[in-house]
DRENDO-308662 format. One record per residue (C-alpha): residue number from 1; x, y negated, z. Coordinates in nm, 4 decimals. Example, Ala and Ser with C-alpha at 12.3 -4.5 7.8 and 13.67 -1.06 7.14 Angstrom:
NODE   i       c1       c2       c3
NODE   1   1.2300   0.4500   0.7800
NODE   2   1.3670   0.1060   0.7140
! end
This chain:
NODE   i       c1       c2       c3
NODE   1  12.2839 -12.1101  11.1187
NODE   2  12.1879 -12.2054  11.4824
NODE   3  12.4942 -12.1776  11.7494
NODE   4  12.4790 -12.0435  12.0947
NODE   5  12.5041 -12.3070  12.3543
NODE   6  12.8679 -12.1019  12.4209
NODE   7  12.9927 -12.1379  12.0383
NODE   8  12.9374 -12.4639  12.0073
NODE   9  13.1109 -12.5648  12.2838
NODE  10  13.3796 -12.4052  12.1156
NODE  11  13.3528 -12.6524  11.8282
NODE  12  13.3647 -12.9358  12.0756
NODE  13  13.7001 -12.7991  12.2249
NODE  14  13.8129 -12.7752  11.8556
NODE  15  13.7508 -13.1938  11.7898
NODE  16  13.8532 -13.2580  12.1892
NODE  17  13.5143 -13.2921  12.3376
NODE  18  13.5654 -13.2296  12.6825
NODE  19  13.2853 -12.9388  12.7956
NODE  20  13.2737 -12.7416  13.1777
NODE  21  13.4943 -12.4894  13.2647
NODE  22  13.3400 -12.1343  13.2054
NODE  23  13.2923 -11.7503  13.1308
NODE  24  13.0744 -11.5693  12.8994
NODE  25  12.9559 -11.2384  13.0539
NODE  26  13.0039 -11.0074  12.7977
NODE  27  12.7799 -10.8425  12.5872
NODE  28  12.6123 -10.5793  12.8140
NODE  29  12.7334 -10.5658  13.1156
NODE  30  12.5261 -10.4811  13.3803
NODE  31  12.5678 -10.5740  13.7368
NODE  32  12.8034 -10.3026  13.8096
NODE  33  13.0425 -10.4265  13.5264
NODE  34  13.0366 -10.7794  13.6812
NODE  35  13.2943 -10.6500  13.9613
NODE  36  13.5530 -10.6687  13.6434
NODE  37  13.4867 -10.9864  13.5471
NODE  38  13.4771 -11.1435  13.9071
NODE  39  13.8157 -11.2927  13.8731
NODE  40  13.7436 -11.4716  13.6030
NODE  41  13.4528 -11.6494  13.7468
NODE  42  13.6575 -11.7310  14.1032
NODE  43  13.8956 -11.9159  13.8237
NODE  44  13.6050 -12.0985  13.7699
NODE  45  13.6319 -12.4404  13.9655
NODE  46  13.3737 -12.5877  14.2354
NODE  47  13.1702 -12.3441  14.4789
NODE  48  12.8346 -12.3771  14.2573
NODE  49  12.8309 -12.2123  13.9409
NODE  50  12.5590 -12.2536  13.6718
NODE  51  12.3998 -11.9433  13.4913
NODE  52  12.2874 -11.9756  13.1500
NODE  53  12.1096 -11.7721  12.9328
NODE  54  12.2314 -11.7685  12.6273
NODE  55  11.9209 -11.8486  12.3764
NODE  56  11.8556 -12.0305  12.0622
NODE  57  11.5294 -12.1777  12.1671
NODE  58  11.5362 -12.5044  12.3930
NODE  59  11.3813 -12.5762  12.7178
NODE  60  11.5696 -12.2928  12.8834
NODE  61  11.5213 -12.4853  13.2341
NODE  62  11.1907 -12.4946  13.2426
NODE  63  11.1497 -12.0961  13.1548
NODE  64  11.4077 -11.9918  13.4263
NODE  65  11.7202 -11.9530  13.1936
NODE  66  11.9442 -12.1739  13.3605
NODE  67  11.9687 -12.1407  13.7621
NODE  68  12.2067 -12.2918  13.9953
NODE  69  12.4160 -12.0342  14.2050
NODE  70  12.6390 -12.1074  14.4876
NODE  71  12.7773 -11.7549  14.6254
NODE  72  12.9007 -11.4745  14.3746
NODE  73  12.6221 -11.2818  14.4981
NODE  74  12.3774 -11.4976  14.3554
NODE  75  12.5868 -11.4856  14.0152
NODE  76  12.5072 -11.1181  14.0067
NODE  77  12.1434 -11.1212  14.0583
NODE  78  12.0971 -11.4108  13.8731
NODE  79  12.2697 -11.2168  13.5321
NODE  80  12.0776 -10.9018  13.6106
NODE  81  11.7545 -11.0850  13.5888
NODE  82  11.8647 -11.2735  13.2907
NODE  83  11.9805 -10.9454  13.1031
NODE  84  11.7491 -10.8278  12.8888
NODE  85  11.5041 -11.1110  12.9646
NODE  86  11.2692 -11.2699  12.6672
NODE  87  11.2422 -11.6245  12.6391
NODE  88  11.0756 -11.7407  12.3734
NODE  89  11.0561 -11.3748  12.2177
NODE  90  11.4358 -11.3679  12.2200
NODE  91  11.5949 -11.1187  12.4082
NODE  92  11.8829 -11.2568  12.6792
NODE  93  12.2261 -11.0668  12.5134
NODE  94  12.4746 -11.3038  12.6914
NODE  95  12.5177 -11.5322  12.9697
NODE  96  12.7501 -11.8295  13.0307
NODE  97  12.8823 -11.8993  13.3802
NODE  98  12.9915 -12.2103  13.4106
NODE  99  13.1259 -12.4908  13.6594
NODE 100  12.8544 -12.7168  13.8198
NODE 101  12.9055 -13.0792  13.7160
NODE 102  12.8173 -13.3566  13.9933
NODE 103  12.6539 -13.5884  13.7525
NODE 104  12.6449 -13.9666  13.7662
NODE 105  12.4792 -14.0696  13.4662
NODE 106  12.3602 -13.8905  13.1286
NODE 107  12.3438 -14.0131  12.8093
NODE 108  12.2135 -13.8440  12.4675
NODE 109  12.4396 -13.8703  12.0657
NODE 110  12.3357 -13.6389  11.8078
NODE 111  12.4150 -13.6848  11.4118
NODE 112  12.1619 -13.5140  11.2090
NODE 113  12.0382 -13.5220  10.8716
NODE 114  11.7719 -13.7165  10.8458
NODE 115  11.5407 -13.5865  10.4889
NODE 116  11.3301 -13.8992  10.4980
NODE 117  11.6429 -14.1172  10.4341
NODE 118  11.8277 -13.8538  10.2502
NODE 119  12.1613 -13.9189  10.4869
NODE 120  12.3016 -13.8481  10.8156
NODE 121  12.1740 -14.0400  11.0720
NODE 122  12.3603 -14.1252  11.4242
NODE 123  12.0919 -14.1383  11.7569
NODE 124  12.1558 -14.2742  12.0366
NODE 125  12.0200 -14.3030  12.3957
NODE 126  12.1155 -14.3944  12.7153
NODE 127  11.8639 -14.1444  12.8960
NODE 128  11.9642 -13.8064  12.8461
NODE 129  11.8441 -13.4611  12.9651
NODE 130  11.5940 -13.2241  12.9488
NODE 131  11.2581 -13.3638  12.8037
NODE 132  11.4237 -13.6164  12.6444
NODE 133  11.1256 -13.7423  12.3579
NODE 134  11.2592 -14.0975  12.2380
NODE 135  11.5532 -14.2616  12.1273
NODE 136  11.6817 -14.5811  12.1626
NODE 137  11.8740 -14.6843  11.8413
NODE 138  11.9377 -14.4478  11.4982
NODE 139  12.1778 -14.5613  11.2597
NODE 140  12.2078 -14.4331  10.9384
NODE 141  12.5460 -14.3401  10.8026
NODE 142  12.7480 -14.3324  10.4823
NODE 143  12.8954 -13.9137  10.4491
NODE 144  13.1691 -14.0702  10.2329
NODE 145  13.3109 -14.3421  10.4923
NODE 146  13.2542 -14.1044  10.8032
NODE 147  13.2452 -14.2961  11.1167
NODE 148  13.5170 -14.5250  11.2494
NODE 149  13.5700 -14.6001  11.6652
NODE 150  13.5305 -14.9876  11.5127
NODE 151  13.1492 -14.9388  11.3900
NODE 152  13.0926 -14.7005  11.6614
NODE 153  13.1346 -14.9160  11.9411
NODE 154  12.9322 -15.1590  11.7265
NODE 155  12.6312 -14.9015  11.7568
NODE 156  12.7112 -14.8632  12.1513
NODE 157  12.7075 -15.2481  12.1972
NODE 158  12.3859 -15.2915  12.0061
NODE 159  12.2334 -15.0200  12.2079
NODE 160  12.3523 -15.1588  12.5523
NODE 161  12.5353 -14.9019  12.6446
NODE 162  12.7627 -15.0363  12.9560
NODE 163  13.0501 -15.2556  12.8340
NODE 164  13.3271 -15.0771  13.0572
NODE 165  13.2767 -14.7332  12.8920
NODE 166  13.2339 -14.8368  12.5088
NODE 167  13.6041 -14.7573  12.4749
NODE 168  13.5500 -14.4141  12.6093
NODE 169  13.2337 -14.2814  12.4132
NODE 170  13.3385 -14.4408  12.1067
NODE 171  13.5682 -14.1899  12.0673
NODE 172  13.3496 -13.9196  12.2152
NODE 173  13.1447 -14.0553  11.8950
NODE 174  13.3851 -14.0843  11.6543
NODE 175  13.5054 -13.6850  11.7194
NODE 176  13.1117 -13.5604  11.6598
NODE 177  13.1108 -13.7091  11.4046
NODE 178  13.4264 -13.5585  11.2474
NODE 179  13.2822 -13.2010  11.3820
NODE 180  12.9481 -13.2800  11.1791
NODE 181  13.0855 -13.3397  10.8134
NODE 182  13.4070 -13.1326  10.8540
NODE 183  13.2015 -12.8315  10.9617
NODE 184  12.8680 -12.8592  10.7183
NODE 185  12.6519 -12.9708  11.0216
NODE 186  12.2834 -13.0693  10.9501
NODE 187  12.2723 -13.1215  11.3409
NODE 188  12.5793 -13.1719  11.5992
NODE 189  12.3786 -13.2824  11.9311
NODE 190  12.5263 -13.3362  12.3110
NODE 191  12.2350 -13.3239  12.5962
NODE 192  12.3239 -13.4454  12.8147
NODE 193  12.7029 -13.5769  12.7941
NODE 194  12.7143 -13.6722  13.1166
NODE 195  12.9369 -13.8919  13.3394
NODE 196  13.1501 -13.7802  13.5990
NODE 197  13.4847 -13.8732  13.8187
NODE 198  13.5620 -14.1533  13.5681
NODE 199  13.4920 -13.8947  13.2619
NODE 200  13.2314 -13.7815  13.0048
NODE 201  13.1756 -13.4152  12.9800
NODE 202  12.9280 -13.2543  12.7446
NODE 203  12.6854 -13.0435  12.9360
NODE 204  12.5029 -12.8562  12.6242
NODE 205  12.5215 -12.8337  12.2519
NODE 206  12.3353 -12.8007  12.0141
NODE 207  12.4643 -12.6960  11.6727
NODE 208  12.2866 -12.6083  11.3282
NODE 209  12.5508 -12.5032  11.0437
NODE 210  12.4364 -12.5469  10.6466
NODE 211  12.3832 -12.1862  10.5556
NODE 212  12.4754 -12.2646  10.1956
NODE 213  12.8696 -12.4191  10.3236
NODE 214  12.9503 -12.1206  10.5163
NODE 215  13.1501 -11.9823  10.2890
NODE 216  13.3525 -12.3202  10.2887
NODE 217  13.4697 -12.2247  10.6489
NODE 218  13.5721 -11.8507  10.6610
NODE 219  13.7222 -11.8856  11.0242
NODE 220  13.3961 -11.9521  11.1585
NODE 221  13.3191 -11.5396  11.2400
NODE 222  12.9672 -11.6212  11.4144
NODE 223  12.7936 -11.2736  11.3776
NODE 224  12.5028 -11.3433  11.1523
NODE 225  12.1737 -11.3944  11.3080
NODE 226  11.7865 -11.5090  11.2335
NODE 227  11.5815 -11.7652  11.3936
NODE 228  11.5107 -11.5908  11.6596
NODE 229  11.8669 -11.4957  11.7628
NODE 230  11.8291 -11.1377  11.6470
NODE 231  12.0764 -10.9126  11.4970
NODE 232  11.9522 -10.8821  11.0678
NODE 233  11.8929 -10.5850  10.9577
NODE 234  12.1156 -10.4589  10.6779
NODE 235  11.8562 -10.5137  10.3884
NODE 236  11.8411 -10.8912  10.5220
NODE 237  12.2523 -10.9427  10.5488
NODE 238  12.3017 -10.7902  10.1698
NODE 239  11.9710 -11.0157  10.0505
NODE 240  12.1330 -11.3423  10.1900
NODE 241  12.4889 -11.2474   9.9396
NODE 242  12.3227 -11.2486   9.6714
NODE 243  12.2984 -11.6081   9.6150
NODE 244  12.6793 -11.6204   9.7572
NODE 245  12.8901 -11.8370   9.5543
NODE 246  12.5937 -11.7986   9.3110
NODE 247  12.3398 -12.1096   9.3044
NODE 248  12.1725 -12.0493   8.9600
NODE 249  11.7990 -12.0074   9.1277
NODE 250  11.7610 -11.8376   9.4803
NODE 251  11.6901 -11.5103   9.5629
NODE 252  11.7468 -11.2917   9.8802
NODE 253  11.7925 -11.6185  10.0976
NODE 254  11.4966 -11.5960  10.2383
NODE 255  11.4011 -11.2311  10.2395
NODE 256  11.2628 -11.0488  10.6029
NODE 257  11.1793 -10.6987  10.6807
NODE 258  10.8478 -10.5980  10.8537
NODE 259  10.6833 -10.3005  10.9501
NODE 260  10.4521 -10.2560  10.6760
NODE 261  10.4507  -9.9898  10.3479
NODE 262  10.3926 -10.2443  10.1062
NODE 263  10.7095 -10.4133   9.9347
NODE 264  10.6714 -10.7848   9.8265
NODE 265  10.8928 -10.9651   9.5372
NODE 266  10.7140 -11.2717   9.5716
NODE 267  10.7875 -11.5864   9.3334
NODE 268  10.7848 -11.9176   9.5036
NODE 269  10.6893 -12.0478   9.8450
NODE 270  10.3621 -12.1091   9.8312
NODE 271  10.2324 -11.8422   9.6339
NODE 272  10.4432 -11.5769   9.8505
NODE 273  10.2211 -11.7314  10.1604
NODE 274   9.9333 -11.6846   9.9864
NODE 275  10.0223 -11.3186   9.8641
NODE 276  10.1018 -11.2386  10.2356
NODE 277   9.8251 -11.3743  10.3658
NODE 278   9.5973 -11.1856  10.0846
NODE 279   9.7507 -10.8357  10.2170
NODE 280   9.7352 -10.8912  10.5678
NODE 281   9.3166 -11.0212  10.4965
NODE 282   9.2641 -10.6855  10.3099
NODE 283   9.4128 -10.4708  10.6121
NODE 284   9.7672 -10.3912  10.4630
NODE 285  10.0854 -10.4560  10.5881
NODE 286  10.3967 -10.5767  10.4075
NODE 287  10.7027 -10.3989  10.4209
NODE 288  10.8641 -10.7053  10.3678
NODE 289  10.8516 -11.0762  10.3186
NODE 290  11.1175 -11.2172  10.0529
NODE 291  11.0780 -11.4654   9.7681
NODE 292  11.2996 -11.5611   9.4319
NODE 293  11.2600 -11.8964   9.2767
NODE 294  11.4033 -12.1837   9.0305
NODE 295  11.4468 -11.9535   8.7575
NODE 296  11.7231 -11.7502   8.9248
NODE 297  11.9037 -11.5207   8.6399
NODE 298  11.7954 -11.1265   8.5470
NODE 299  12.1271 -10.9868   8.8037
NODE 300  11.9979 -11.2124   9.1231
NODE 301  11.6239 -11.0191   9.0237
NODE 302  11.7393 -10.6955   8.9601
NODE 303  11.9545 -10.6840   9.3331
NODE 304  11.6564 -10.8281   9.5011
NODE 305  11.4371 -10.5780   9.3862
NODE 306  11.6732 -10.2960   9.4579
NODE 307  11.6394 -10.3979   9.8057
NODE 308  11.3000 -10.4492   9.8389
NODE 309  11.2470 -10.0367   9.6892
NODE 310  11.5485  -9.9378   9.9060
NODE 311  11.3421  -9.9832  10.2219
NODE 312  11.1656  -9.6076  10.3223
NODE 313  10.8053  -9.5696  10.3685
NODE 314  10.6562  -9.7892  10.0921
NODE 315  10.3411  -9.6910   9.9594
NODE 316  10.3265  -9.9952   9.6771
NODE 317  10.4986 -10.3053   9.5307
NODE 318  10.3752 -10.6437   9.4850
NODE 319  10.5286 -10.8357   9.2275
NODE 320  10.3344 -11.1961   9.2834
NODE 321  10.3723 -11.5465   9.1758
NODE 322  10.2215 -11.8783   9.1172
NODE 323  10.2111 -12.0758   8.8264
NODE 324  10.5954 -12.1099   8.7116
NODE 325  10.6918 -12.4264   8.5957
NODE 326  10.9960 -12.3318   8.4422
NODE 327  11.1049 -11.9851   8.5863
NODE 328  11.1635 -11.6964   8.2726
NODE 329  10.9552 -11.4475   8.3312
NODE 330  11.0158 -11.2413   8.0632
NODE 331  11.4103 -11.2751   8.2041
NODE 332  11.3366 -11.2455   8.5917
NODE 333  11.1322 -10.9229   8.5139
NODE 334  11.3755 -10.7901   8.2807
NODE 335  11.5597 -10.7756   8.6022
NODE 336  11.2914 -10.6460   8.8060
NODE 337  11.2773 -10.3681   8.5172
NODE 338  11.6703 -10.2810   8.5392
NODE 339  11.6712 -10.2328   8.9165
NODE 340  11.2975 -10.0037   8.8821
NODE 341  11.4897  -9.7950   8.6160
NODE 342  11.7842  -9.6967   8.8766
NODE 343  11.5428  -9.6404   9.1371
NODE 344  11.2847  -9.4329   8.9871
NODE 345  10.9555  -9.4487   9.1765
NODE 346  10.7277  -9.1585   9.1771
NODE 347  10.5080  -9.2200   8.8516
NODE 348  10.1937  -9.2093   9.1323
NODE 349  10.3430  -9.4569   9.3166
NODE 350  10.1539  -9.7861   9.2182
NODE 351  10.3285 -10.1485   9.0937
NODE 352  10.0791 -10.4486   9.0738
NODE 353  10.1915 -10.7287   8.8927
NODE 354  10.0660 -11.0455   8.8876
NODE 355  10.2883 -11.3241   8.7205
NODE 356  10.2240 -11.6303   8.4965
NODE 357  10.4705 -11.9238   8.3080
NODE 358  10.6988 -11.9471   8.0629
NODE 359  10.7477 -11.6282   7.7889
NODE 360  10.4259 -11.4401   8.0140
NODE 361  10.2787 -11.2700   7.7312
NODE 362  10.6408 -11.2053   7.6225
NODE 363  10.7349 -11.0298   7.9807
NODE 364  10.3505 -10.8219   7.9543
NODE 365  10.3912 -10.7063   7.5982
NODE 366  10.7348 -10.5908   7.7519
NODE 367  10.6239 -10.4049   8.0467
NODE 368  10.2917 -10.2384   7.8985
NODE 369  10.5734 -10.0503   7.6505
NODE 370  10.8212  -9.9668   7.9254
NODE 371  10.5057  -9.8785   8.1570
NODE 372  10.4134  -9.6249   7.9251
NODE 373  10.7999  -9.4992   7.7677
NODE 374  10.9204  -9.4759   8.1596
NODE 375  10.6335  -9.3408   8.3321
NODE 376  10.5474  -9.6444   8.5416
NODE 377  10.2428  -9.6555   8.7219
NODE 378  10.2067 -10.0495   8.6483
NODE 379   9.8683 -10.2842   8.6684
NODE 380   9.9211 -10.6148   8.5457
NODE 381   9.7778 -10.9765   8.6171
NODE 382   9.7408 -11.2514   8.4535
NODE 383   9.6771 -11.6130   8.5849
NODE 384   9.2524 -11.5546   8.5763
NODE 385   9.3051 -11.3064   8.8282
NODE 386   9.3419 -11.4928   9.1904
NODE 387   9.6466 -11.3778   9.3744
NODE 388   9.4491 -11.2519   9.6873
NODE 389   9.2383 -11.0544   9.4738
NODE 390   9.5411 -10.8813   9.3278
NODE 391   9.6835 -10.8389   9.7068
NODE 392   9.3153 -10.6164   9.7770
NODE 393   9.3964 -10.4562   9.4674
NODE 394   9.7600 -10.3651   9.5825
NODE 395   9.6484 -10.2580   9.9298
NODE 396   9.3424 -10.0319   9.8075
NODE 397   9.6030  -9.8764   9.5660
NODE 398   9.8646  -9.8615   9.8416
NODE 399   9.6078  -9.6651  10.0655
NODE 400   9.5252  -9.3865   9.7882
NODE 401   9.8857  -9.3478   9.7266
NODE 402   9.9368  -9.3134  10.0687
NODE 403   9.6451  -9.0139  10.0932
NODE 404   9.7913  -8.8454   9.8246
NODE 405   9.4894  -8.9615   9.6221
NODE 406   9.4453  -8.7971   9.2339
NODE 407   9.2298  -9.0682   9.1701
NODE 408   9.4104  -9.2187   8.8173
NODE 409   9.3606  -9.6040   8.7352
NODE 410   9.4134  -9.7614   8.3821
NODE 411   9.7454  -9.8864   8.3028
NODE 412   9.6572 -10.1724   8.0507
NODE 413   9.5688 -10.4961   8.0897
NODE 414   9.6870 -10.8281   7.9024
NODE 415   9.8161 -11.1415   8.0621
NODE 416   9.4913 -11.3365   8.1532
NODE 417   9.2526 -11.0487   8.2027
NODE 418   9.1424 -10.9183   8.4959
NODE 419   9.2547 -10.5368   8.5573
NODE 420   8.9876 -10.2822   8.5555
NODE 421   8.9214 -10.1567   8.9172
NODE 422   8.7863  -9.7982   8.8543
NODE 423   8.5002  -9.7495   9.0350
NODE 424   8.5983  -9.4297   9.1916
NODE 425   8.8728  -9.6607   9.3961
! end
């Protein structure tokens, strides 16, 4: 989970990181509703204030999110123009006013996880700001020693960082680093922390939370929100609990909703991308992107697929995969099976399966019987078939289904073999 500039500066407050005095305008006001608020900002130290949008994207400078303001006057047109604003696609909910720092100097820390070494890594440098592209010095560091003010100043020494204020950003140091592993952080980043009247005040953070320790740190209450800062949808908050407290396989952590009719349970990264991409080529639209892999059990299927059918509007489902390596699929579509049961799709509506791995012709032999027992309009796919030509399949069935067509396709067709397109379709 990526933090607003304004929560994590509420993390730094928590390990004594000093930040600027501030005030978030609340969600929604509107000029008018600023005249409420306008004490609080007076309390706010220095005559220039600093308006931020609040925004998960960086480089809000250089898109007009963050404008100096010197009268109150200014504050209020400044918010109104930032309300409801899009940068970078997201729209501007919330806006932090906050005191203007007269800045001597500005340096750059961040602790991040670093995949290449498979450990945290501490980078330093003594330019800071926006644009910043290089660092100076990256140390990697040991997540069961932490970091000590001993080795820290160490690091500062080594990078040249001025003698006289070691003391002092050691321990600005030392508390990041106790934010990043007692909060799950793969990043904890200050840009700049900058100098000023003898002290070091951190001017923006940057904060990215492990989505799979949240539930290690109940008081955290951020709202839930995507990439792009939005609000999910409730299909996408109850897709992400199903691997809660659950980490046999995934399924529902990744799962989006689109504006398409045709529902995707997609196996595997790479063959969901290729499944999308197959639908959108053949002029459908997804209803949905969402994917289940490393052999999750029946239960995390069968409540993934209830989502996916729950959503209104679908006109066909694509059950897709790859080659699994070691994935059940006899088991994974047993769930898939339970969850169809409950929900009872119109025997019309059409269900194009393509799946191959372990216990295949096992999971086939399975679903040809409760196909024709249940009333299921089913066409199966075996790995001969390519996945994109199963997506045109799914979108020319999607379009009858959707014109009320009579037109009736065969509902057999082994593991391996390539289903029978009628030629009425």
């Amino acid at each position: 989970m990526r933090l607003y500039e304004y929560e994590g500066k509420k993390l730094f407050k928590k390990v004594g990181i000093l930040v600027p005095a501030s005030f978030l305008i609340p969600t929604g006001t509107r000029p008018k509703g600023l005249i409420s608020n306008t004490s609080q900002i007076t309390k706010i130290p220095n005559d220039s204030k600093v308006v931020k949008a609040q925004v998960l994207s960086g480089n809000r400078a250089r898109r007009g999110g963050v404008v100096v303001c010197k009268t109150l006057d200014e504050i209020k047109k400044t918010v109104k123009n930032l309300l409801g604003k899009k940068l970078d696609g997201e729209e501007v909910k919330k806006v932090l006013v906050e005191k203007q720092i007269e800045i001597e100097k500005e340096y750059y820390f961040s602790i991040t996880f670093d995949t290449s070494v498979r450990a945290p890594v501490l980078l330093l440098s003594a330019r800071g700001g926006t644009g910043i592209s290089a660092f100076e010095k990256k140390f990697i560091l040991d997540p069961l020693e932490g970091l000590d003010q001993k080795t820290v100043e160490g690091y500062l020494r080594e990078s040249n960082f001025p003698k006289e204020e070691i003391k002092a950003l050691s321990k600005i140091l030392v508390s990041l680093a106790k934010l990043f592993f007692e909060y799950d952080c793969r990043i904890a980043e200050i840009n700049p922390l900058a100098k000023t009247n003898g002290e070091f005040v951190a001017l923006d953070a940057k904060i990215i939370l492990d989505d799979a320790a949240l539930y290690r740190h109940p008081e955290l209450k951020f709202p839930p929100r995507t990439v792009t800062g939005q609000v999910p949808s409730k299909a996408e908050t109850e897709a992400k609990k199903i691997d809660e407290n659950d980490h046999r396989g995934v399924a529902g952590s990744v799962y989006f909703d689109l504006e398409g009719d045709i529902g995707i349970l997609a196996s595997g990264g790479g063959g969901s991308l290729v499944a999308l991409d197959g639908i959108l080529a053949a002029g459908g639209k997804p209803a949905n992107y969402t994917e289940y892999s490393g052999n999750p059990p029946l239960e995390k299927v069968y409540k993934l697929t209830k989502i996916v059918l729950s959503k209104k509007g679908l006109n066909g489902l694509f059950v897709v995969g790859g080659i699994a390596n070691f994935t059940d699929i006899y088991e994974t579509l047993r769930g898939f099976i339970e969850a169809l049961k409950e929900q009872k799709p119109k025997p019309e509506f059409p269900i194009v399966i393509r799946r191959a791995g372990p216990r295949d012709r096992e999971a086939f032999e399975m679903l040809e019987k409760i196909g024709s027992d249940e009333g299921f309009n089913f066409h199966l796919f075996g790995v001969e078939t390519p996945i994109d030509k199963a997506a045109r399949f799914v979108v020319q069935l999607a379009q009858n289904y959707k014109n009320n067509s009579k037109i009736k396709t065969k509902n057999t067709c082994l593991p391996g073999s390539q289903a029978k397109m009628q030629s009425k379709i």
